[in-house]
N, C-alpha and C positions, 0 to 999 in steps of 0.2 A: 442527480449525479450518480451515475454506476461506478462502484470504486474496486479492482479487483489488483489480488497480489499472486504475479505470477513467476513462474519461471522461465529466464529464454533469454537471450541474448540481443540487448538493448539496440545493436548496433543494426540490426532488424527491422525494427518496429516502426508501421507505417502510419505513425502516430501523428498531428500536427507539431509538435513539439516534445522531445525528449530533454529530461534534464539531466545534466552530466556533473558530476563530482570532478571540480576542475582546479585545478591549481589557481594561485593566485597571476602568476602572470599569462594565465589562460593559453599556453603554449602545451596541452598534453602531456604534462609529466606529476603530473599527479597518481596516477596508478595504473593499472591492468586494464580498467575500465575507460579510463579516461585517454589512455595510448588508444586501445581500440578505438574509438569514437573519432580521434584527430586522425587513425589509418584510411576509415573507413569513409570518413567526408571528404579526403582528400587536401591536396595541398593550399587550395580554396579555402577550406574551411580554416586551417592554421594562416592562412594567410588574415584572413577576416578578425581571427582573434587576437593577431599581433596588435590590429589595426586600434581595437578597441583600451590596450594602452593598460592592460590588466583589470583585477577586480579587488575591492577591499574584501577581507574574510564577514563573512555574513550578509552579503552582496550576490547579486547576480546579474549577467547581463546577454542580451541576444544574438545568434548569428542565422545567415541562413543555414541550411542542412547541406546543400551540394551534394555531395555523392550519395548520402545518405537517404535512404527510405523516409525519413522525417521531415519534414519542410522547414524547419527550424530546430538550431539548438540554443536551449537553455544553459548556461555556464554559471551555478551556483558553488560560492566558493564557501565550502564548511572549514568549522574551527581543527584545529590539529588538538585529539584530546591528550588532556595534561593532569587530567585528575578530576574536574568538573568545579577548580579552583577559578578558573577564568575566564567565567560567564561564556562556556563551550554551549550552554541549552541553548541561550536567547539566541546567538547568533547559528546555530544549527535550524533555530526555529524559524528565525529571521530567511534563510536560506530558500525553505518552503514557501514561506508568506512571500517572498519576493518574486519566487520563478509564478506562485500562482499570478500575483499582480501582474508581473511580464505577459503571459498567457492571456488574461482578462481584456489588457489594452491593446494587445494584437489582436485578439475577435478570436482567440483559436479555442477548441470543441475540445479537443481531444489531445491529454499531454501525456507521457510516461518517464517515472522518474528511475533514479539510480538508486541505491540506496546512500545518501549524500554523506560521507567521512568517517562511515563505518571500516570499508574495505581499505581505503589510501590513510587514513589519519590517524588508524586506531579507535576510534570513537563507540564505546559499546555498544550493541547493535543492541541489547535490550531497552538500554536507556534510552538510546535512538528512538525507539519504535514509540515507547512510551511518550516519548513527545511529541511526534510527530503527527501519530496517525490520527488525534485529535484534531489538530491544524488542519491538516487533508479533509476530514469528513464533516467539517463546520465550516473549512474559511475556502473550501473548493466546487462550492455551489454553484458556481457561476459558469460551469462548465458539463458536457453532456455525460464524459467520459475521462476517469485517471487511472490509470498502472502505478501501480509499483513494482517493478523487474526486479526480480532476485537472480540471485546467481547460481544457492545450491538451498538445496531442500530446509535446513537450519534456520538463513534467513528467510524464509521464503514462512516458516512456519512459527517464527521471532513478531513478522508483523503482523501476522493473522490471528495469532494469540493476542496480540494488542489492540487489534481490531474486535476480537472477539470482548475484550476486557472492558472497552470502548463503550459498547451496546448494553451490555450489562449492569454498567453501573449507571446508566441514561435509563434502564430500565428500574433499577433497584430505587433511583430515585423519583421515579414520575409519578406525577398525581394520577391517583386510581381514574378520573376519569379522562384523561390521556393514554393510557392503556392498550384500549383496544386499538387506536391505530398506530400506537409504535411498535405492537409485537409484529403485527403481520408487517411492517417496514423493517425490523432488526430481522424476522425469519428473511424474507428478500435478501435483503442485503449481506447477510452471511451467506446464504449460498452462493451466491454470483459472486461472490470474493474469489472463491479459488475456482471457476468455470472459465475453462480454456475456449472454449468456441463461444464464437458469435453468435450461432443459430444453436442454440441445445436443445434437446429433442422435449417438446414440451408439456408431455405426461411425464417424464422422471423426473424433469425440471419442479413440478407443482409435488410429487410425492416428496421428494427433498427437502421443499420447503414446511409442505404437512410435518414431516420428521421434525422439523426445527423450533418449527410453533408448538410441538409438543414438550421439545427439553427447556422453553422458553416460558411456557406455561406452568410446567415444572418447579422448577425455579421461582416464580411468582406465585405458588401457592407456597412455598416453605416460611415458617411462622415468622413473623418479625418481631426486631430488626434482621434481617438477612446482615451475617458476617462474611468477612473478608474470606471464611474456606467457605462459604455457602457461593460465593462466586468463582473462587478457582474450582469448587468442585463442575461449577456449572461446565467453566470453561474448559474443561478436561473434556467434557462428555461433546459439548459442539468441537474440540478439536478430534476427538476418534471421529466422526462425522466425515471428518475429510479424509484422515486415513483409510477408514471403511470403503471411500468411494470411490480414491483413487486407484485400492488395492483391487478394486471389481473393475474400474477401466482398463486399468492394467492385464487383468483376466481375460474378459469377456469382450474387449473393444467396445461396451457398449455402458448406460447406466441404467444400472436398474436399483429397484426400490431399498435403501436405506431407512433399515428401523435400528436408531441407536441402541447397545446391550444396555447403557442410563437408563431408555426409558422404557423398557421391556423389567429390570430391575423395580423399577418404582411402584408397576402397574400389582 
């Protein structure tokens, strides 16, 4: 499963299914996100949702997409946070696990989510992430390709810090001789987290990853037990990784080779 967190505007995305942060009576009024989505599927699509008669919070349920670049939408209803007194995790989690099951029993490849009751509910987007992106990267196998569409740079680097945090500690715990093939899957898999094209140019693409299996190696040689700052430090040095690259896309239009200042310090 390729899992990437991007930026871009969900109402876009020519995904087989996107999930939307949706009110409980599935009528578009749940937030900024969720008004776009009912603007941009058309009257159709709010037609389709009245139909379905609402959602319980921690539920979700499917319509087609209609106007919408999507073929279907996922209408997951998250908890309104209230302090994290009211079992807001399970049913945020629940929210995930549900749209992935919906996705799994329609056969569909390819889904992109919202960030679900972060932006409409209040729901901390740190706490969010931390739960979340566990769920996504274990229980979303069964599929070729997931988004996560962020809205502004913040969350966009709220979940990739938790994705990042994810790998690390599956690293910090694996058996030595599991090792060698989770690094080069955790370098993979972080790079393509933040890679916007489909097709990326596939010498920078392999130098990027070399960068990574280096700070990833890194990291696995520091004495044990590795502590809780021996992993944020880690994860500091794979987040400038992305700053680094995005700030040379931003340059150059184009990507060229990333050697993190971490692993230039260590050597």
């Amino acid at each position: 499963m390729q899992f990437r967190i991007l930026l871009g505007d969900i109402t876009t995305w020519n995904a087989d299914a996107i999930v939307n942060s949706a009110s409980s009576n599935l009528l578009g009024m749940s937030g900024t996100v969720d008004i776009a989505i009912h603007h941009a599927g058309g009257i159709s699509l709010t037609a389709a949702c009245r139909a379905l008669q609402g959602c319980h919070t921690g539920e979700a349920k499917m319509t087609k997409g209609y106007k919408l670049p999507a073929k279907f939408v996922i209408h997951a209803v998250g908890p309104i946070w209230v302090g994290g007194k009211r079992d807001e995790e399970e049913e945020l989690i629940s929210c995930y696990r549900k749209s992935l099951q919906l996705a799994e029993e329609a056969n569909l490849h390819y889904i992109a989510f919202t960030s679900i009751s972060t932006e409409d509910k209040r729901y901390p987007r740190q706490r969010a992430a931390s739960a979340i992106i566990p769920i996504i990267m274990t229980e979303g196998m069964s599929l070729s390709r997931i988004d996560l569409v962020c809205t502004d740079q913040m969350m966009q680097d709220v979940y990739t810090r938790a994705a990042v945090m994810f790998w690390l500690r599956h690293l910090n715990e694996a058996h030595k001789d599991e090792l060698a093939a989770m690094i080069e899957e955790a370098a993979i898999s972080l790079v393509m987290i933040r890679v916007e094209s489909d097709k990326p140019d596939p010498i920078a693409l392999a130098e990027r990853v070399h960068s990574m299996t280096r700070i990833l190696r890194l990291f696995l040689d520091m004495a044990q037990p590795r502590s809780i700052m021996d992993i944020e430090k880690t994860a500091d040095a794979v987040m400038q990784t992305y700053a680094e690259t995005e700030m040379q896309v931003q340059n150059s239009d184009g990507m060229d080779e990333i050697l993190p200042n971490y692993c230039q310090e260590q050597e």
